[in-house]
N, C-alpha and C positions, 0 to 999 in steps of 0.2 A: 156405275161403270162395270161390276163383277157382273152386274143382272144383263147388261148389255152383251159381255162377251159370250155368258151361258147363253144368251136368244142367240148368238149369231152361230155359236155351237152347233145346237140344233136344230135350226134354218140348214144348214149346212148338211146334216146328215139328215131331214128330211130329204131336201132334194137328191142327196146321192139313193136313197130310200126307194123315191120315186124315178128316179133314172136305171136304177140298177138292174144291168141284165140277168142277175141271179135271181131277183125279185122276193118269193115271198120267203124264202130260206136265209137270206140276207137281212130279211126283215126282222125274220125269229132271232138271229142273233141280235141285231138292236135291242130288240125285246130285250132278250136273255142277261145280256150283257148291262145293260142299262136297271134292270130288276135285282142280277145278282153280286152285280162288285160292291155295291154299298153295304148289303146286308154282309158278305165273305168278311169285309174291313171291319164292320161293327164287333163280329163272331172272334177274328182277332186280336182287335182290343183288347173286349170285355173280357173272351175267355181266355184267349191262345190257341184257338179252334180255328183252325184254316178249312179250305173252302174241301180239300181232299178228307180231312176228315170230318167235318159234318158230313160230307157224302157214304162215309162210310158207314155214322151215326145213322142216318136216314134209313139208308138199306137195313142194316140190321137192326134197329128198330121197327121194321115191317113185316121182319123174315131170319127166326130164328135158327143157330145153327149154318151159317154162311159159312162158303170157303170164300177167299180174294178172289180166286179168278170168277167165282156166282159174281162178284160183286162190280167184276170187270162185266163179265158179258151185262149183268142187267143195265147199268150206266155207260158202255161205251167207253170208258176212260183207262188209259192205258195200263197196264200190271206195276210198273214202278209207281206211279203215283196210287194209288189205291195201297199196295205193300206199304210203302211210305205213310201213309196214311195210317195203316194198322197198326204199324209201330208203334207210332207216338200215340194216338189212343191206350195201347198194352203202357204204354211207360205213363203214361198218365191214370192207370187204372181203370179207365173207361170201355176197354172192350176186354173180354177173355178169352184164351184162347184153348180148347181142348183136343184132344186128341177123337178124331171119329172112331167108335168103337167098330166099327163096318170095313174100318180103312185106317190102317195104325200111320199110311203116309199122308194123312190128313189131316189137317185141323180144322175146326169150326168155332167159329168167330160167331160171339152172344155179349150185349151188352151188360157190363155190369150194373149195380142198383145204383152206382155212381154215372155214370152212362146215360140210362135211362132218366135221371133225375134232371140231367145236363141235356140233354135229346127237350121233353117236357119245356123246359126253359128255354132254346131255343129256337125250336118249331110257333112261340108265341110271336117273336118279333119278324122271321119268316112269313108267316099268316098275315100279318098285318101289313106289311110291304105289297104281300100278296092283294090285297082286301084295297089295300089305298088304289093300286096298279088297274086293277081290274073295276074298280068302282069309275074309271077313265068309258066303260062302256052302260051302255042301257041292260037288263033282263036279256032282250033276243041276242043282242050280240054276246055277252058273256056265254050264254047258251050254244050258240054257232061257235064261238073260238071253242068252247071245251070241245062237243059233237068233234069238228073238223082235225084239233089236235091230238084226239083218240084215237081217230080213224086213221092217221096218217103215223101215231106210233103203232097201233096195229102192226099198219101195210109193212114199214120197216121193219120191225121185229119178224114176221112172216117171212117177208124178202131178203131176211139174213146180210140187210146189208152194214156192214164194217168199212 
């Protein structure tokens, strides 16, 4: 019966998928959506890590010395959720924050060794969601979605568009 309503689910949101005038941006969220509520719920079970702050783990795990709004422009996500997010990492001892020696009105966000340890530990079960998700294609198409999803954060990023 459970197996029955999940097919009729997404029977359901294929064809809006393939109906939809938005098309293939409509589709990316399917995608997106579908790849990352399970892993965000897992992240706050296991740790108490919500989806704002893994994001803020991510970034600065890539790119030392962050302020919040680097961290807004690079993700697109709005300054309260992001702040909010730096909080509770700071109260959790997960990110630090220092004063810019260049810019006393500034802080820079660096994960701490606790951080980084937590970052490690949950980029494993990301990957693999990742890995299951993606093994749904052949070599060329895995190849094509990455190519096309480069080019198209590119263009975005170029085109400044917000």
């Amino acid at each position: 019966m459970m197996t029955e309503k999940k097919d009729e689910r997404f029977a359901d949101a294929i064809n809006i998928l393939e109906e939809s005038e938005i098309g293939a941006i409509w589709q990316i969220c399917f995608i997106a959506n579908t790849f990352t509520f399970p892993v965000y719920a897992n992240f706050d079970k296991t740790h108490g890590i919500s989806r704002m702050e893994f994001v803020v783990l991510y970034v600065t795990a890539h790119r030392a010395n962050m302020m919040a709004w680097e961290i807004c422009r690079i993700t697109g996500l709005p300054r309260n959720n992001i702040s909010r997010g730096v909080k509770k990492l700071e109260q959790k001892g997960l990110v630090s924050r220092a004063t810019d020696p260049n810019d006393a009105r500034r802080s820079l966000l660096n994960l701490t060794e606790k951080g980084k340890e937590l970052y490690r530990e949950l980029v494993v079960p990301y990957a693999d969601r990742a890995e299951t998700v993606l093994s749904l294609l052949d070599d060329s198409d895995r190849a094509a979605l990455t190519d096309i999803t480069l080019r198209l954060s590119r263009k975005i990023a170029l085109a400044n568009i917000s």
